[in-house]
C-alpha positions in Angstrom: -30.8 -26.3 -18.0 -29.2 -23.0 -17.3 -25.9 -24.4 -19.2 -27.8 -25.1 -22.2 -29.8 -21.8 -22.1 -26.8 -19.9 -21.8 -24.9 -21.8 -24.5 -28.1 -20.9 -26.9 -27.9 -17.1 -26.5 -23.9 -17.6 -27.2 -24.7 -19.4 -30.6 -27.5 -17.3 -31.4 -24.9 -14.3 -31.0 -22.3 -16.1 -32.6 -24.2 -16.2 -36.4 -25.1 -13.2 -36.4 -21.6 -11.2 -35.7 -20.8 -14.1 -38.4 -23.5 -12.8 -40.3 -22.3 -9.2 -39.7 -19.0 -9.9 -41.2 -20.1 -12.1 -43.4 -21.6 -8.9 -44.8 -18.4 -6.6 -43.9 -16.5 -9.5 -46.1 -18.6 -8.9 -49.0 -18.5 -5.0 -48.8 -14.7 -4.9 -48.7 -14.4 -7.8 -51.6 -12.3 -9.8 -49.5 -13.1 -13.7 -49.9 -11.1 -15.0 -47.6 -13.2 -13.4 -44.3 -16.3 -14.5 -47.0 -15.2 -18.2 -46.3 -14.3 -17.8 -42.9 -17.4 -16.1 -41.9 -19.7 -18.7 -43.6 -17.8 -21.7 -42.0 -18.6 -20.6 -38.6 -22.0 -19.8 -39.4 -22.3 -23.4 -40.8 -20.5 -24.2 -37.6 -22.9 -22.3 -35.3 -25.9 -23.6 -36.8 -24.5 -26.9 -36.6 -24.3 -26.6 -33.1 -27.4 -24.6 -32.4 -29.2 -28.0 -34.0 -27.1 -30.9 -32.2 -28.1 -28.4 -28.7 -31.6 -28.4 -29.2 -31.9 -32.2 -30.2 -30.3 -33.0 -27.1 -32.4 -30.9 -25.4 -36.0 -31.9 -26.4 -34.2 -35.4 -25.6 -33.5 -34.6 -22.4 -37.2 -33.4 -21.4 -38.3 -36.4 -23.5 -36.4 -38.9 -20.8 -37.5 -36.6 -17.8 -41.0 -37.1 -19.1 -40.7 -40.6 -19.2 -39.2 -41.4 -15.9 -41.8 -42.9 -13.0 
């Protein structure tokens, strides 16, 4: 539980420095830390969503056992 807490905070910190320089990128016109910064936002989010799933799965089977 802790694991997956802490691994939440690191995601949710993750987009948004990727956020940050995703907006540094587009104030210094250079597309290449545009690309970069918007696959690892794609990639953090992707995460953050495969994290929670397996989350609410995990309390699902907890609530099921006898």
């Amino acid at each position: 539980m802790k694991k997956q807490i802490a691994l939440n905070v690191f995601y949710t910190l993750g987009i948004i420095a990727s956020f940050l320089g995703l907006k540094w990128g587009y104030e210094q016109n250079n597309y290449f830390a545009l690309g970069l910064f918007a696959i690892t936002i794609v990639f953090f989010i992707y995460l953050k969503i495969k994290l929670t799933k397996d989350f609410r799965q995990s309390l699902r089977d907890k609530a099921n056992q006898p």
